[in-house]
Backbone as numpy.savetxt, mean C-alpha at the origin, in Angstrom:
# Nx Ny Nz CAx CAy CAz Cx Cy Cz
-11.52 16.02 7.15 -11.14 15.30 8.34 -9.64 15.11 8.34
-8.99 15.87 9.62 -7.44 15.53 9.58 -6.96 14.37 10.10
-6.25 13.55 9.47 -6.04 12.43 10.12 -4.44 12.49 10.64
-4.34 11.57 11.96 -2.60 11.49 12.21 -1.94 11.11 11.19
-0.62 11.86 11.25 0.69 11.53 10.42 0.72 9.46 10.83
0.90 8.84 10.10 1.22 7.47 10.02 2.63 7.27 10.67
2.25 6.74 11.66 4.38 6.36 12.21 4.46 5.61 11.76
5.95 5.85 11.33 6.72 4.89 10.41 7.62 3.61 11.34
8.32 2.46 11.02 8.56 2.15 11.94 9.31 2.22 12.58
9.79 2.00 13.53 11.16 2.64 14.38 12.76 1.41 14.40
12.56 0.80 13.39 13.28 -0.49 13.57 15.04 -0.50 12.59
15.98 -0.07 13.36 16.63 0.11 12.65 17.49 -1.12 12.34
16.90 -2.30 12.64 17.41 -3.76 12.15 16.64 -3.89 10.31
16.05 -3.02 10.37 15.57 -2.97 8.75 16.52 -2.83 7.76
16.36 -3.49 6.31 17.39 -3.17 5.41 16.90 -1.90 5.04
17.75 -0.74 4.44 17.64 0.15 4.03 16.87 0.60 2.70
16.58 -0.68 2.40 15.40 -0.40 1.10 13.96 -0.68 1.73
13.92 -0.18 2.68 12.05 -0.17 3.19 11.91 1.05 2.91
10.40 1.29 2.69 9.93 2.62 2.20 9.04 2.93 2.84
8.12 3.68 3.29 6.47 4.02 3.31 5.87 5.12 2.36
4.86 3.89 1.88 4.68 4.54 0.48 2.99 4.66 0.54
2.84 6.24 0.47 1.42 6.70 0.48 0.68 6.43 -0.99
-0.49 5.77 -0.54 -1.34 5.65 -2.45 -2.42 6.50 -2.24
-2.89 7.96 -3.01 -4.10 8.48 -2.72 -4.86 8.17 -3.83
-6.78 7.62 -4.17 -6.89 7.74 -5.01 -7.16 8.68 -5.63
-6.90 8.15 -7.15 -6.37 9.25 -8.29 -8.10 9.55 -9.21
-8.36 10.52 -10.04 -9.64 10.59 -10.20 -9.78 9.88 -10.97
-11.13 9.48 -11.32 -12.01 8.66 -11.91 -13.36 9.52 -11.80
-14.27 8.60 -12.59 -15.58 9.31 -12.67 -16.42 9.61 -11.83
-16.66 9.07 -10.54 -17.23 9.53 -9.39 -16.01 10.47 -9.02
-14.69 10.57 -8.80 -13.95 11.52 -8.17 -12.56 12.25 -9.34
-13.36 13.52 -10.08 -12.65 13.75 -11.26 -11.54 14.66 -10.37
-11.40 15.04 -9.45 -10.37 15.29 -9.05 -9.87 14.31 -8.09
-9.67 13.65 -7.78 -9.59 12.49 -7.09 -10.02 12.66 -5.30
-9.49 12.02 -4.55 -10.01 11.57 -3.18 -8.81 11.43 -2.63
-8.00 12.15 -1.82 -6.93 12.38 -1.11 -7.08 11.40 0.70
-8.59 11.41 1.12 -9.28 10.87 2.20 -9.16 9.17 1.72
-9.20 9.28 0.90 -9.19 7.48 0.46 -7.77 7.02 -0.15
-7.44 6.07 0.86 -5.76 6.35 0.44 -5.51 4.74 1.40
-3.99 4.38 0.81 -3.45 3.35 1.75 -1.82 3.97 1.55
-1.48 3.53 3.35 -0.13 3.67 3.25 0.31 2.44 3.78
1.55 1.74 2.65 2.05 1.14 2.66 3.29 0.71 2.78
4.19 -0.05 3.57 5.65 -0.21 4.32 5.80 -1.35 3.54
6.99 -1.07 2.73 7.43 -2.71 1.91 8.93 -2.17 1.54
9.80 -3.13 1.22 11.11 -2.70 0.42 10.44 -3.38 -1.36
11.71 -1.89 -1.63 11.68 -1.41 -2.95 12.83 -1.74 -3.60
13.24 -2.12 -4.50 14.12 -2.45 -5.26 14.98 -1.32 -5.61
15.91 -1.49 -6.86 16.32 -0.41 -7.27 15.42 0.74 -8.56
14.80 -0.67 -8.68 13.86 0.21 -9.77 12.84 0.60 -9.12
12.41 0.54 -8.03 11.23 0.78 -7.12 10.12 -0.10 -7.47
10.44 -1.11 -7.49 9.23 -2.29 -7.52 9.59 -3.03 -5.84
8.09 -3.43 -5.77 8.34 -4.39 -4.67 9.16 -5.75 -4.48
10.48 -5.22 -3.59 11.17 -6.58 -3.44 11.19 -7.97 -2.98
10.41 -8.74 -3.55 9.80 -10.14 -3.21 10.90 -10.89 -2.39
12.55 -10.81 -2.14 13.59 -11.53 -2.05 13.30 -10.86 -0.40
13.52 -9.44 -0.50 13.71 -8.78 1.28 12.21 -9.52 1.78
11.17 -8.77 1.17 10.20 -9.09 1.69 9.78 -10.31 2.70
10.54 -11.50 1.90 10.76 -12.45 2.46 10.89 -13.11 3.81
12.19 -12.23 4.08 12.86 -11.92 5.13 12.38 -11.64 6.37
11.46 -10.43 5.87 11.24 -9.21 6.92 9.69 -9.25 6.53
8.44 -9.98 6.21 7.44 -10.66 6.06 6.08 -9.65 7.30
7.02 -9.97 8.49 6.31 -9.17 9.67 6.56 -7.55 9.75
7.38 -7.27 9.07 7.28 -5.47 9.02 6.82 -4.94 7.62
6.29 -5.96 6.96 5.62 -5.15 5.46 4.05 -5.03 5.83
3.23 -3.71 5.91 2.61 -3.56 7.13 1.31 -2.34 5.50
0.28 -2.91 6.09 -0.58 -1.51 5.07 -1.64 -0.85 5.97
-1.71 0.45 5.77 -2.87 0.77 6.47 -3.92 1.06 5.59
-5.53 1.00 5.68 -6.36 1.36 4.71 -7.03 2.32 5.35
-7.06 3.45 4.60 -7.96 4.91 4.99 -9.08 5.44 4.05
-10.12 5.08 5.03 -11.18 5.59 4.08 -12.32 7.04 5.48
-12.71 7.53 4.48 -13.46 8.57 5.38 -14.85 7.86 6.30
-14.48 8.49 7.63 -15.92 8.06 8.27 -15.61 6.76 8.67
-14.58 5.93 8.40 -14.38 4.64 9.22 -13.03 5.00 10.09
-12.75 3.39 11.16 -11.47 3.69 11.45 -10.73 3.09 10.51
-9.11 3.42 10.40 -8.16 3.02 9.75 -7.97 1.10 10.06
-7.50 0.53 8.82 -7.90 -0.82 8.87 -6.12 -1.25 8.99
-5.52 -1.95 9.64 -4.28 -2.60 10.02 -4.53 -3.70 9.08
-3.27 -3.89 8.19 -3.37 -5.14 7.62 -1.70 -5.03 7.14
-1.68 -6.59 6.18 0.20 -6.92 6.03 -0.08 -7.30 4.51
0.93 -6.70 4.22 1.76 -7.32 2.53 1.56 -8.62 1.88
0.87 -9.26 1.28 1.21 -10.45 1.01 1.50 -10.85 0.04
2.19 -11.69 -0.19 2.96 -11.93 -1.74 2.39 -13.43 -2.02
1.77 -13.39 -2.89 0.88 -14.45 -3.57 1.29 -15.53 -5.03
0.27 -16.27 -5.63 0.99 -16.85 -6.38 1.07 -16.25 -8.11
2.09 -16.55 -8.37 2.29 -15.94 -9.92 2.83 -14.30 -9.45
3.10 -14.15 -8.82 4.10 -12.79 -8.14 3.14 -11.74 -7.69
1.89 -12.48 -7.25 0.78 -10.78 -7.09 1.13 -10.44 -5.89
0.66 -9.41 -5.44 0.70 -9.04 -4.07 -0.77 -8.36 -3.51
-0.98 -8.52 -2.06 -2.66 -8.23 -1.93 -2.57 -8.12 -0.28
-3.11 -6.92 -0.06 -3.48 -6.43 1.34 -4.20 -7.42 2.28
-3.40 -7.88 3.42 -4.20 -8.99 4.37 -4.54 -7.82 5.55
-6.46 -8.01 5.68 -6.50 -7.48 7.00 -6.78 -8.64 7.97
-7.39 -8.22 9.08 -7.52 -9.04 10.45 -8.03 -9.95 9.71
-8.07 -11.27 10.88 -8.57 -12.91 10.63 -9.96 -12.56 10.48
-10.74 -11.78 11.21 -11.79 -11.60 11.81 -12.92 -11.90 10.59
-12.47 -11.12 9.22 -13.00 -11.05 8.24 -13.50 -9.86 8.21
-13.94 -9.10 8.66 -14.61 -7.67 8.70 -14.15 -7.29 7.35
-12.60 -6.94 6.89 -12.74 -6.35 5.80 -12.02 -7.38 4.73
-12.69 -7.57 3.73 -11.97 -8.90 2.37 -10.51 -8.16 2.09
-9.58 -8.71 1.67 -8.20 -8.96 1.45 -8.50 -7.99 -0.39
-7.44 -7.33 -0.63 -7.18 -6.32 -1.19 -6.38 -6.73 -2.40
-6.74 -6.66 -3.45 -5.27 -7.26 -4.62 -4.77 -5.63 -4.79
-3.19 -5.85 -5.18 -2.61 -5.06 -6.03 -3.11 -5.38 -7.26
-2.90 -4.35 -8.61 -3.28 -5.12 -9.82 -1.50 -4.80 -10.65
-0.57 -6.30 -10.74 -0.43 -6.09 -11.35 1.07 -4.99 -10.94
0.92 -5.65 -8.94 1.87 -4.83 -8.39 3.28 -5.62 -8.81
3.58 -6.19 -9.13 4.94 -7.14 -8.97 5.37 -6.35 -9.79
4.90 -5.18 -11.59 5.24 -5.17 -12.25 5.15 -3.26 -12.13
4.62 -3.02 -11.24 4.79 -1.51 -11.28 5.86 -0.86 -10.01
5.92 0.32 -10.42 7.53 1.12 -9.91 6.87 2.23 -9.26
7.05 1.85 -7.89 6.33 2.44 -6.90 7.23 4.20 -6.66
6.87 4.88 -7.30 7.80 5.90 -7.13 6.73 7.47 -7.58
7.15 8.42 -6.80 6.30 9.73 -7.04 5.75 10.04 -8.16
4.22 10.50 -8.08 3.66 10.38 -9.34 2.78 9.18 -9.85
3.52 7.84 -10.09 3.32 7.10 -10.71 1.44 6.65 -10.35
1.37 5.73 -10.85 -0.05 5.74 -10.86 -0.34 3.69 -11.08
-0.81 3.31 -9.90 -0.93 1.77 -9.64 -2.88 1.44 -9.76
-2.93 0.24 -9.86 -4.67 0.21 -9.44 -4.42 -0.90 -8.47
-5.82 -0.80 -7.52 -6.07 -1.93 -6.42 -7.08 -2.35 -6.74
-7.37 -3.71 -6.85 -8.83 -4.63 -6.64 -9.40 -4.67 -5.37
-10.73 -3.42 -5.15 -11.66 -3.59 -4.21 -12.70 -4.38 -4.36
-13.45 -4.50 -2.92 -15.03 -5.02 -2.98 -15.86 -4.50 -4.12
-15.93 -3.13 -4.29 -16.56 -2.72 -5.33 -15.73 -2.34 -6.83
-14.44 -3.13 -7.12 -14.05 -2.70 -8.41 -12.08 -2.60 -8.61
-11.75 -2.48 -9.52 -10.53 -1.89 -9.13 -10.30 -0.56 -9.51
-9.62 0.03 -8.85 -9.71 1.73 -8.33 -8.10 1.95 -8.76
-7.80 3.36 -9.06 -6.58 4.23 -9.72 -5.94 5.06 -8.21
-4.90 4.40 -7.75 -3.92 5.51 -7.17 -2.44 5.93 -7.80
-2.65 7.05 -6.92 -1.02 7.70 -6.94 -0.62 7.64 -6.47
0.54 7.32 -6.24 1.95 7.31 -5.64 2.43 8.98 -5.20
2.10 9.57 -4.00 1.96 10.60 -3.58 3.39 11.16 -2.72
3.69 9.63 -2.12 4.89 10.35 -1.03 5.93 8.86 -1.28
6.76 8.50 -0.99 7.85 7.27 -0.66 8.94 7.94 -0.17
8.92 7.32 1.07 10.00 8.33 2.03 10.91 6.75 2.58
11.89 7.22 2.95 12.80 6.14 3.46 12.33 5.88 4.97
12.48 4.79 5.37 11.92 4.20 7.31 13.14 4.75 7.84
């Protein structure tokens, strides 16, 4: 299933450390080559070391933006949130339809090509890669 390219945002009042940063998951035992269809792309500023910048973030709160892609559904709109003890965790709609998303462990990883993060789902926490980080 081809899905649209993700627009990035068009806002050039942004500081120059925003990113959009694709996570595909990475394999595991149901998916030993992993799952390219199951993925989140995510808009946040990056530091210099490429960790998420909690200080911009701050700032700019309303443009740190995630999308969640899974096969066979639609794409889920949700925002960045920076939590207590420095976590960070995917907010979708009020509605509740889909539960709120942890990073595991994001405050402390370096969001950069390659690298390899986990997320706390409904069913578990799951292994991505860091596939693309392109500048907004």
């Amino acid at each position: 299933m081809n899905r649209p390219a993700f627009t990035p945002l068009q806002n050039t009042s942004l500081p120059h450390s925003f990113r959009q940063i694709r996570l595909e998951r990475a394999r595991e035992h149901d998916h030993p080559e992993g799952l390219s269809a199951i993925a989140y792309v995510v808009i946040a500023p990056l530091d210099m070391v490429s960790r998420i910048d909690a200080n911009v973030w701050k700032d700019h709160k309303e443009a740190c933006h995630v999308v969640r892609q899974r096969p066979g559904e639609p794409d889920q709109l949700g925002h960045l949130v920076h939590g207590p003890g420095g976590s960070w965790r995917f907010h979708y709609d009020v509605s509740g339809v889909v539960a709120d998303e942890a990073g595991y462990h994001f405050g402390d990883e370096c969001f950069r090509l390659g690298e390899y993060v986990s997320v706390r789902e409904s069913d578990g926490t799951h292994p991505y890669r860091v596939v693309t980080v392109t500048p907004l």
